[in-house]
Each structure stands twice: as C-alpha cells, then as structure tokens.
C-alpha positions in Angstrom: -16.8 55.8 -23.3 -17.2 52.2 -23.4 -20.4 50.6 -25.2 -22.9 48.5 -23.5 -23.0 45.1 -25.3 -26.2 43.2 -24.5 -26.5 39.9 -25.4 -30.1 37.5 -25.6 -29.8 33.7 -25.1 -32.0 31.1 -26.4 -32.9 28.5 -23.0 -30.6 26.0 -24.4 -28.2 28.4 -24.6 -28.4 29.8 -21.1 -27.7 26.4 -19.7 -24.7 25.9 -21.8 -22.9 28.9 -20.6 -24.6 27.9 -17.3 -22.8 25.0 -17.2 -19.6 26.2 -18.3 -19.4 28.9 -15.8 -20.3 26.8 -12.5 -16.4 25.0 -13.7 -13.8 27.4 -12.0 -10.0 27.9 -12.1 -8.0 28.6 -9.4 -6.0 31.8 -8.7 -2.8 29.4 -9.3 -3.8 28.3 -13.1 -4.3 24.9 -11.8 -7.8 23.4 -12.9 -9.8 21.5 -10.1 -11.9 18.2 -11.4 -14.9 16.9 -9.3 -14.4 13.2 -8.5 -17.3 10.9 -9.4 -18.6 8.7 -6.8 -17.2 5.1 -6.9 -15.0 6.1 -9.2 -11.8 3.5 -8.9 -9.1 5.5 -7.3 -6.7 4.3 -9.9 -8.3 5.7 -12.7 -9.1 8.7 -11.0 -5.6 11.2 -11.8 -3.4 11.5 -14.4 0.1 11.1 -13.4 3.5 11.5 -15.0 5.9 8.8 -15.0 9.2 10.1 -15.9 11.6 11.2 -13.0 15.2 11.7 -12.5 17.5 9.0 -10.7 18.5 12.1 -8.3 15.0 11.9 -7.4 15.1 8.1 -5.9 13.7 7.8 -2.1 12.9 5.0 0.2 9.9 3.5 -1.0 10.0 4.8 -4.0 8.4 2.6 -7.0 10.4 2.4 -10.3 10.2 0.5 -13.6 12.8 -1.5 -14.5 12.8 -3.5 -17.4 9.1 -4.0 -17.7 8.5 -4.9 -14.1 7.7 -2.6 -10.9 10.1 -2.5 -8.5 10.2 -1.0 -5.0 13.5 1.1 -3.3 14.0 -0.2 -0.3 18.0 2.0 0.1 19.4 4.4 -2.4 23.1 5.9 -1.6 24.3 8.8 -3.9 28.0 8.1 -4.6 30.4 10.9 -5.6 33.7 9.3 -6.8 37.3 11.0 -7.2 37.1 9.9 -10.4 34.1 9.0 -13.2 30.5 9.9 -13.0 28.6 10.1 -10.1 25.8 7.5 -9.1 22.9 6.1 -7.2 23.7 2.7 -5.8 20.4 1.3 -5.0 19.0 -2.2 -3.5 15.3 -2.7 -4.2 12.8 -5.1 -4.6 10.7 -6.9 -7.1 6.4 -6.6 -6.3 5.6 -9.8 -8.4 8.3 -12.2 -7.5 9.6 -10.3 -4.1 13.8 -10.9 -5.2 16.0 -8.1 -3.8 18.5 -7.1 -6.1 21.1 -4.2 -6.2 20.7 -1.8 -9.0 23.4 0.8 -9.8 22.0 3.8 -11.3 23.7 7.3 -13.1 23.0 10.0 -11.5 20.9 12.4 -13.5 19.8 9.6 -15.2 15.9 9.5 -16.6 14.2 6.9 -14.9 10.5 5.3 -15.6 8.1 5.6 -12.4 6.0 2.7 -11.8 2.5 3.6 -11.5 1.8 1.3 -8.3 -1.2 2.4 -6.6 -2.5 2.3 -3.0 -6.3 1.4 -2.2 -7.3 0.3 1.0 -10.0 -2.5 1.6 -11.4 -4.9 4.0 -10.4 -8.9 4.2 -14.3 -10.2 4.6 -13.6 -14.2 4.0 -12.2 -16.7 2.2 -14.1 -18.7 -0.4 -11.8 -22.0 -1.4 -8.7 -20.6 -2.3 -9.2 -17.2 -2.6 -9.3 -14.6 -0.3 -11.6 -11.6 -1.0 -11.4 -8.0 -0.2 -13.9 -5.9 -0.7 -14.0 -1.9 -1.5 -16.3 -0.4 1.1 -17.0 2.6 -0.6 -18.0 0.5 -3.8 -18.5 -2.9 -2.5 -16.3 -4.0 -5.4 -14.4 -7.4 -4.7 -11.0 -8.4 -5.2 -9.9 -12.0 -4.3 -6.1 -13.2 -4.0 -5.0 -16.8 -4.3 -3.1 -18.5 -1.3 0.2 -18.2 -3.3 -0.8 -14.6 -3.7 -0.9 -14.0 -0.2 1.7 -15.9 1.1 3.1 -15.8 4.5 0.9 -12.9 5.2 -2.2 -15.1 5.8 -0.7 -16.1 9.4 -2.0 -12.8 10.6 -4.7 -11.9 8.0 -8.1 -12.1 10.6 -10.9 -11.3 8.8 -12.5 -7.2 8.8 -8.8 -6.2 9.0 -8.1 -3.1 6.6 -5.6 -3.7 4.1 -3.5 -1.7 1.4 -3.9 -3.4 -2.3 -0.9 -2.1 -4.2 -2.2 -2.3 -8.1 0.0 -1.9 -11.3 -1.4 -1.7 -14.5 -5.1 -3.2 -13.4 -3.3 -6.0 -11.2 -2.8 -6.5 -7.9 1.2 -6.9 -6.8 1.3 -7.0 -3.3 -0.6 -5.6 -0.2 0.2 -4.4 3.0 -0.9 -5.5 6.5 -2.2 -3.1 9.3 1.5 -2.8 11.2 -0.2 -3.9 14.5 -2.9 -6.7 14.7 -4.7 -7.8 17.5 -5.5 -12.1 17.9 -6.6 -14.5 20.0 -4.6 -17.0 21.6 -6.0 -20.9 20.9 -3.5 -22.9 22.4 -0.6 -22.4 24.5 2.0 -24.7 25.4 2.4 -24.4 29.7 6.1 -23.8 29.7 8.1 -23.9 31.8 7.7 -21.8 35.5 11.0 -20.3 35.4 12.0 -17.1 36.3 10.0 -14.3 34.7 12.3 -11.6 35.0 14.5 -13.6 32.8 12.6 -13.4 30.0 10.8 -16.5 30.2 8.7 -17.9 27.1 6.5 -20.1 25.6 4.8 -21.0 22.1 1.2 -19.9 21.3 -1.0 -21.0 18.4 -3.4 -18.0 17.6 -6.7 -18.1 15.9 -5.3 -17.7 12.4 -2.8 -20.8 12.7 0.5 -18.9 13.3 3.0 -19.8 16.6 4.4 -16.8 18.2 6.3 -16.7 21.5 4.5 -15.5 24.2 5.1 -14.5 28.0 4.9 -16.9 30.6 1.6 -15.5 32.1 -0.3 -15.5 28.8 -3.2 -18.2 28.4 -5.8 -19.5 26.3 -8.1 -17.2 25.3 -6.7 -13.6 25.8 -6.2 -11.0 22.7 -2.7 -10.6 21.9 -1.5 -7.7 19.9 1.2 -8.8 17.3 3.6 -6.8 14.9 3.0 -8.4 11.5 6.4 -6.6 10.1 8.3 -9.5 12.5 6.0 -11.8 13.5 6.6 -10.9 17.3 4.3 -10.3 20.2 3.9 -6.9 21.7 1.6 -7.0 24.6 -1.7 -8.1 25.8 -4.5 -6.1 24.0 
C-alpha cells in the first residue's frame, strides 16, 4: 500500500511553491510566458534566425552581408545540369536598391530580425516627424530624408507600421488607402467625361494627383499610397 507523505511549510515557503505552481505548461510541452504591460514588442519573443534558402517567400526578410534585405520574387530553378537554386530579386530597407541575388538551394540563410509595430503620426516638430506608441505613449521621430516620398500622403493620426532592425527604425509602411482633402484644383478642361477626362489636384499634404473632372475644392478624396492614384470620392 502506498504511504501517506505529509509535508509542513514554513509561510515563506508556501508562497514559493505558490508561486511556482500558479506557472503552467501546456498539454503540448510548450511553456506559455505572460507579457508585461508596455513591454516593447520587439523585446518581447525570442526568435530563431537561421532558415533554409528553400524556405524564401515574398516578403520575406533576410540578412545579407550585414544588412536587412526584403524578398520582393524568389523563383526555384531546377537545371538539366548543376545544382539547383533560388534566383531571387530583393530589396535593401536602409538604402532601398533592388538587387538580384542568386541563392543555393538548401542553402542556410540568416533571417533578419525586422520587426513590425504599429503607431500613430501625431506631428511634426522641425524636421522630424514623430510617432507615438499608443499603448506606451513612447515616441519615435523620423527625419525628412527618413521619410521620403512617403510624406506626400502622411496626414497626421494616420496608423503606420515602423519596421525596426536591431533597435532602429528601417522603413515604415503607409495605411494602403488614405483619405485627403482637396486644396486646390486646377478647372480643366470641360471635355467629355466618359472619356476619361482629368485634371491636377493639390491635396492638403502638398502632393498633385489627377483627379476627375467633377471633383472640387474642398471634398475628401480617397488615394492609394502604393501608386500615388485617386480611387474615389470618400
């Protein structure tokens, strides 16, 4: 028969072994960790860098002689003859070259550790423009050169994606659609809308898009940052 074992615990010692048993494991071996409130979310999980170059996808982010580059099309080639491999064109965060880069297949490859973390464009002080974490209220600011091209349709309270590699920002994303007011608009000529008829807008941020006839001063337009081009009224 099986003995009883009965065991007395000092108070400290209850709330050690407390403490310990509150932490579970799931049924799959895989510990669970709480995250701590404002936290950053790039220090948050551990993450393991080394993949295959049969693993490349669109989009994603290797490590290529000590910079962080982005796959933008990956083609697996099977010659008659020789070694397979992964023809790939991708492109550079920091400076934004495209480049082709031939890979073997099989190959180990380093991961770039880019990470995503949205926040909200609240102004611009000087030169900089600052984002803020709304969950933390921790700012990050991004010079005019950092920004680039992208300020045309930056309007401020617009959610953006900060892409960070080791501790720095590399890039960011727009929202795909965003929606602006027209400032000025040239009158155009009264042709034949059914032809396609056009005319040059200046929006609230400084940028000159194309427009329908019919659009004036004043109205929201919605506007597809990835080309520039208007979509519709909003």
């Amino acid at each position: 028969m099986a003995g009883i074992l009965s065991v007395h615990l000092s108070s400290n010692s209850r709330l050690l072994c407390s403490s310990l048993l509150s932490y579970s494991v799931p049924s799959n071996s895989q510990a669970s960790f709480r995250v701590l409130p404002g936290m950053p979310l790039r220090s948050r999980f551990p993450r393991i860098y080394a993949f295959s170059s049969n693993d490349i996808r669109v989009g994603s982010s290797i490590e290529v002689d000590g910079a962080p580059w982005r796959v933008l099309e990956f083609l697996h080639v099977k010659p008659g003859k020789g070694a397979a491999f992964v023809r790939t064109k991708v492109r550079n965060y920091i400076t934004g070259n495209t480049v082709e880069k031939t890979f073997r297949a099989g190959s180990t490859l380093q991961e770039a550790n880019v990470v995503k973390e949205t926040k909200q464009y609240t102004y611009k002080d000087g030169s900089n423009y600052v984002f803020m974490d709304l969950a933390t209220y921790e700012e990050t600011r991004l010079s005019d050169a950092e920004v680039g091209d992208k300020m045309k349709w930056l309007k401020e309270g617009a959610a953006c994606n900060l892409l960070f590699w080791n501790g720095r920002v590399i890039d960011f994303e727009l929202p795909i659609t965003v929606k602006l007011t027209v400032t000025d608009v040239d009158p155009g000529l009264r042709g034949d809308t059914a032809q396609g008829g056009s005319k040059p807008a200046t929006l609230e941020t400084g940028a000159v898009v194309n427009v329908p006839l019919f659009v004036e001063r004043g109205e929201e337009i919605m506007i597809d940052t990835r080309t520039g081009q208007y979509m519709s009224r909003a």
